[in-house]
Backbone as JSON, one array per atom type, in Angstrom:
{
  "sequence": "XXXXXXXXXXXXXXXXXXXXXXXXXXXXXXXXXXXXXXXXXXXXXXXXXXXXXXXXXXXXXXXXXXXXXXXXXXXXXXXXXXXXXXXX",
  "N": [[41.35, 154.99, 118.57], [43.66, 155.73, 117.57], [45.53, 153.64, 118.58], [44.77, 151.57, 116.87], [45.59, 151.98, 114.24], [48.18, 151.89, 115.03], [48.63, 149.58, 114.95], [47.69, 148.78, 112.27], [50.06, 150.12, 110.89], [52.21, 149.13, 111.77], [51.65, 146.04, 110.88], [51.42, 146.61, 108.53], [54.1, 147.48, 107.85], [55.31, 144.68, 108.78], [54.54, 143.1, 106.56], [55.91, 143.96, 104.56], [58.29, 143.6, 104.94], [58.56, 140.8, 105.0], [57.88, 140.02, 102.13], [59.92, 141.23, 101.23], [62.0, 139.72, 102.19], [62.96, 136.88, 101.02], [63.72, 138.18, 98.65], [66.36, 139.26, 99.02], [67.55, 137.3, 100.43], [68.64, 135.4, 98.18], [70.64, 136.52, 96.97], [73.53, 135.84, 97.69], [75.82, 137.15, 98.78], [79.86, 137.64, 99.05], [82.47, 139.08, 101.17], [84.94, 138.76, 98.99], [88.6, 137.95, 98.58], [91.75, 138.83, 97.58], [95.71, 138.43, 97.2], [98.53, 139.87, 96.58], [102.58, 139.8, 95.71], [105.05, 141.67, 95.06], [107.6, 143.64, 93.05], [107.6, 146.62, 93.19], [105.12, 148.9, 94.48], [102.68, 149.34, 93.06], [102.74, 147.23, 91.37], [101.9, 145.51, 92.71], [99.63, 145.94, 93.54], [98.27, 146.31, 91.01], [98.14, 143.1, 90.25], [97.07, 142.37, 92.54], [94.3, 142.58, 92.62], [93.36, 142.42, 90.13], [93.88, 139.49, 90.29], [91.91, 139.42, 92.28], [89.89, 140.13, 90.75], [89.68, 137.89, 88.98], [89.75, 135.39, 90.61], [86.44, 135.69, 91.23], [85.31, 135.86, 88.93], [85.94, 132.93, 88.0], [84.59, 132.04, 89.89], [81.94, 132.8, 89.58], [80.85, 135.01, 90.23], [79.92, 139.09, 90.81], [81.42, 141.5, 91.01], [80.69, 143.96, 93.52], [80.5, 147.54, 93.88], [83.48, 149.51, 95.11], [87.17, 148.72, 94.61], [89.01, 147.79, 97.74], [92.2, 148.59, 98.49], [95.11, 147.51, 100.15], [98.62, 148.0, 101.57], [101.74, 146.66, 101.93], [104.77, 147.24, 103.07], [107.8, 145.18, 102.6], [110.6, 145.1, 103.25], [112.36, 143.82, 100.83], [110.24, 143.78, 98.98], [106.64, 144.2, 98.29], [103.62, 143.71, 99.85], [100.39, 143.41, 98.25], [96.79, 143.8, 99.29], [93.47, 142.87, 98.51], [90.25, 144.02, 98.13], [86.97, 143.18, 97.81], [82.56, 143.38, 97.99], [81.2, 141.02, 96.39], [79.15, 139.25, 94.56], [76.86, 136.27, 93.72]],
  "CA": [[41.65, 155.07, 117.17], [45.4, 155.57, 117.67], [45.91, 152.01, 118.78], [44.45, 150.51, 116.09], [46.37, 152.98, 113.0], [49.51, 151.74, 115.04], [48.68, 148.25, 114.51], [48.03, 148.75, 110.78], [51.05, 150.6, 110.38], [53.41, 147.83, 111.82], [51.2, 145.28, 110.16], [52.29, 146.54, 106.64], [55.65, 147.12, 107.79], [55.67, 143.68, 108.78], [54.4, 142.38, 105.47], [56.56, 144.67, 103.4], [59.7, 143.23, 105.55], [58.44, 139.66, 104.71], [57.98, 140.34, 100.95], [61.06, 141.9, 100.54], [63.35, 138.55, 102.88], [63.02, 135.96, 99.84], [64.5, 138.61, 97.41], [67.72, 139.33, 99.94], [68.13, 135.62, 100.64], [68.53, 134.67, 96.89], [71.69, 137.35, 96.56], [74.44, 135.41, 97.91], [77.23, 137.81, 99.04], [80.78, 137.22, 100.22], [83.46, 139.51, 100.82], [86.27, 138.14, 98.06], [89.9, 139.1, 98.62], [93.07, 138.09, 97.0], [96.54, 139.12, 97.4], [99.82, 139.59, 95.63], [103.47, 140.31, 96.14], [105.88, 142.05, 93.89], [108.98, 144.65, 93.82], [106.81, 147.66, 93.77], [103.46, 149.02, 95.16], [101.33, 149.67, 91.83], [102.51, 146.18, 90.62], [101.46, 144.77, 93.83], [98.1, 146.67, 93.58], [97.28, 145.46, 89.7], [98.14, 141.69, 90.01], [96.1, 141.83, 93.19], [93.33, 143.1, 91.57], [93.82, 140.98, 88.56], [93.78, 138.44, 90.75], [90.5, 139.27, 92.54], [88.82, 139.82, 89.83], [89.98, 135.96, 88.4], [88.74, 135.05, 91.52], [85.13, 136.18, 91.42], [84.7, 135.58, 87.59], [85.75, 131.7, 87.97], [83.4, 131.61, 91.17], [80.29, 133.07, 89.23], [80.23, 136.23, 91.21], [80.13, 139.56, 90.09], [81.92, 142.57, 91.81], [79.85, 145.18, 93.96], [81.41, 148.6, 94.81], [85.01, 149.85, 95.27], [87.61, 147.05, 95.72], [90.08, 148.06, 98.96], [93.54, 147.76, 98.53], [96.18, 147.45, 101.37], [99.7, 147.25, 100.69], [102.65, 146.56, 103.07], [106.32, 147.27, 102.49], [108.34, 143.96, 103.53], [111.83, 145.33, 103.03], [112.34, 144.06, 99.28], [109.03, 143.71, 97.97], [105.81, 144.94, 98.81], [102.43, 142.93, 99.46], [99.12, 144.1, 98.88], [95.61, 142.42, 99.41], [92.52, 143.63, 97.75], [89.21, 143.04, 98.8], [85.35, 143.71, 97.56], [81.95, 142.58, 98.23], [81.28, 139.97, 95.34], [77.64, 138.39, 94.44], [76.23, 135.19, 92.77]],
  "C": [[43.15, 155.06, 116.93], [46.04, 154.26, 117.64], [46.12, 151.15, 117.39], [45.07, 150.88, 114.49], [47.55, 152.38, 113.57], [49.51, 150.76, 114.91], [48.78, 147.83, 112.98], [49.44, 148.99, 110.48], [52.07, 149.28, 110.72], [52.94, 146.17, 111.48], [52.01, 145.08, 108.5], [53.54, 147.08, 106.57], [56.33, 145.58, 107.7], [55.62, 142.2, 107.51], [55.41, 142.82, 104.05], [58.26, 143.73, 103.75], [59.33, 141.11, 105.02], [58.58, 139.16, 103.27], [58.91, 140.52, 100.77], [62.02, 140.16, 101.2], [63.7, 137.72, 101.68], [63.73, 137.16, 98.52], [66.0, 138.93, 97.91], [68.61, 138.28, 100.38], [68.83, 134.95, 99.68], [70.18, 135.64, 96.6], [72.69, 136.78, 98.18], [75.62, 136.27, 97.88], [78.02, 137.75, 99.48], [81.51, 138.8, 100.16], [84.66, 138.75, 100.35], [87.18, 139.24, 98.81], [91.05, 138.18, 97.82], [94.77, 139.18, 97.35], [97.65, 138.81, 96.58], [101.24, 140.05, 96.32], [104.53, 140.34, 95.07], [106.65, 143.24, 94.11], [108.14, 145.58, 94.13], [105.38, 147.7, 93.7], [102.57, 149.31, 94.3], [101.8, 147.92, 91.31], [102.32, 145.71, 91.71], [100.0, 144.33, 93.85], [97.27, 146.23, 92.16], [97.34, 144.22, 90.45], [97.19, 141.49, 91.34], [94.37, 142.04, 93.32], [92.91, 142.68, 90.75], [93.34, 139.61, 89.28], [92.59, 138.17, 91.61], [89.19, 139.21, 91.65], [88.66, 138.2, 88.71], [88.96, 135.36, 89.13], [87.48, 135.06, 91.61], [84.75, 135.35, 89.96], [84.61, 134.08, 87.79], [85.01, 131.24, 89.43], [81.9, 131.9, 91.17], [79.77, 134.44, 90.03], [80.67, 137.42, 90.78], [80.68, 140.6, 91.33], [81.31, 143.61, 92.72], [81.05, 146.29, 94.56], [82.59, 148.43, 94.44], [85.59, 148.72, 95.78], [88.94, 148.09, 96.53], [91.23, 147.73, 99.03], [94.25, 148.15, 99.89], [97.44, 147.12, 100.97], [100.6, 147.45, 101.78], [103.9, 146.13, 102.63], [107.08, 146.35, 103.24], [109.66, 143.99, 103.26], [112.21, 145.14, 101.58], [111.53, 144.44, 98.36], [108.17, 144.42, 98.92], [104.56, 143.67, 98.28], [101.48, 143.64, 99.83], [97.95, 143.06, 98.73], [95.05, 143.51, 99.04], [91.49, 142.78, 98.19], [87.96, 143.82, 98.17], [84.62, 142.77, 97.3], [81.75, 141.83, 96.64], [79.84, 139.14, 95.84], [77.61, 137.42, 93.6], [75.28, 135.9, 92.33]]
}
C-alpha cells in the first residue's frame, strides 16, 4: 500500500509541475541594467535609474523588485549602474 500512495503522490506532483511550466514560460524575464556617470553619487544613482526605468518602459517590460545600485568613485566623477529583474 505504501508503494502505490508514493506513486500517486509524485504522479500529482508531476502533473501539478506540468500545469504550472506553460504559465512560467509565457513570463519572459531579463535582468535590465543601465548605467550613468556624473559629478556626484545621488546624481549618478537617479539618472541611472531614470535611465533603467526608460529602458524597460520602451522595451515593454515592467520592473520586478528592488533595483541594485552600484556606484564607483573614478577620481572626478562617479559611475553607478543599476540593475532589476524586468518582465514582458
Amino acid at each position: 500500500m505504501g508503494m502505490l500512495k508514493a506513486v500517486v503522490v509524485i504522479g500529482m506532483a508531476g502533473s501539478i509541475l506540468a500545469a504550472a511550466g506553460p504559465a512560467f514560460a509565457h513570463s519572459h524575464c531579463v535582468r535590465a541594467g543601465a548605467s550613468a556617470t556624473a559629478v556626484t553619487s545621488a546624481l549618478a544613482t537617479a539618472l541611472a535609474k531614470e535611465s533603467l526605468y526608460q529602458s524597460n518602459m520602451f522595451a515593454g517590460r515592467k520592473g520586478k523588485g528592488p533595483v541594485a545600485v552600484s556606484c564607483k568613485y573614478l577620481g572626478v566623477v562617479t559611475k553607478c549602474k543599476a540593475r532589476q529583474v524586468a518582465c514582458k
